[in-house]
C-alpha positions in Angstrom: 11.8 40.2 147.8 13.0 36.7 149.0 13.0 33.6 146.6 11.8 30.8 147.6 13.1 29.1 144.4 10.4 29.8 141.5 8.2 32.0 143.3 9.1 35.6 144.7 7.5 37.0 148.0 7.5 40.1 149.5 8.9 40.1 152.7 7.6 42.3 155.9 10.1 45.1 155.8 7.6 47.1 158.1 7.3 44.7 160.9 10.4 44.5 163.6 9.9 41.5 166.1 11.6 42.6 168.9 10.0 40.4 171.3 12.2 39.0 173.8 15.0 41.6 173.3 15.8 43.7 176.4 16.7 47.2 176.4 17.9 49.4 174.7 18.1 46.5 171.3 14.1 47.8 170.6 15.0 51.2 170.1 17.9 50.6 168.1 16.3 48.6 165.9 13.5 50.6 165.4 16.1 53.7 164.8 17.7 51.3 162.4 15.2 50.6 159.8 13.3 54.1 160.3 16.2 56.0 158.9 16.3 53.6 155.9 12.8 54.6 155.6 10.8 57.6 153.9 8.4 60.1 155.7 5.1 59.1 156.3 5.9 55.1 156.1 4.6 53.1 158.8 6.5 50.9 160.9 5.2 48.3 163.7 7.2 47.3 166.6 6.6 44.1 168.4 8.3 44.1 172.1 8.0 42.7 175.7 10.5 44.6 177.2 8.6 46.7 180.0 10.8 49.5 179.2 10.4 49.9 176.0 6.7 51.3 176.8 8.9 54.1 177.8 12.3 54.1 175.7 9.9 54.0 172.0 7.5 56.9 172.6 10.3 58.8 174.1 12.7 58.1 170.8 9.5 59.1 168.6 8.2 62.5 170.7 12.4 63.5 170.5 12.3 62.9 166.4 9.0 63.8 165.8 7.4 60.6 164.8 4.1 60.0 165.9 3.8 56.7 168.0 0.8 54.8 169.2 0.5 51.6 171.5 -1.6 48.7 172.4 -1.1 45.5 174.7 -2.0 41.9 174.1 -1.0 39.4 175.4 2.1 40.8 177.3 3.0 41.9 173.6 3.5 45.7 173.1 2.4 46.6 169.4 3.8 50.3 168.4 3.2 52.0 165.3 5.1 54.4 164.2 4.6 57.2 161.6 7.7 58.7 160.1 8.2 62.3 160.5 
C-alpha cells in the first residue's frame, strides 16, 4: 500500500516497467519479484529491449513458468504464470 497522506492505494506489484532497460536488467528484474511471488500469480513485463523477446521466454521455459507475448507499439507485453 502507498500513502498518499489520508487515503491508501494499492500499488501495481504485478507490473515491472522495464522499458528502456537493456539486457540482461529485464530478466533480473523479472527473476527478482517472481521469487517474492507465490505459484500461479501473474506477472506482466513491459520491455523494448529486442533481446528480451528471447532472454524472458527462455528464463520461463528453464523454470517452468508459462510465458506469453504481444507487441504494440515497439512495447513487448509478457505475462508470466508462476510455476
Amino acid at each position: 500500500m502507498a500513502s498518499t497522506g489520508f487515503w491508501f492505494l494499492p500499488t501495481d506489484s504485478d507490473i515491472i516497467d522495464a522499458r528502456g532497460l537493456k539486457c540482461p536488467l529485464p530478466v533480473l528484474k523479472m527473476e527478482k519479484r517472481l521469487a517474492s511471488m507465490e505459484p500461479g500469480a501473474r506477472l506482466i513485463v513491459l520491455a523494448t529491449d529486442a533481446m528480451a523477446r528471447i532472454d524472458i521466454p527462455l528464463h520461463c521455459r528453464q523454470n517452468g513458468h508459462a510465458c506469453s507475448v504481444t507487441d504494440a507499439d515497439q512495447v513487448l507485453r509478457f505475462t508470466i504464470i508462476k510455476a
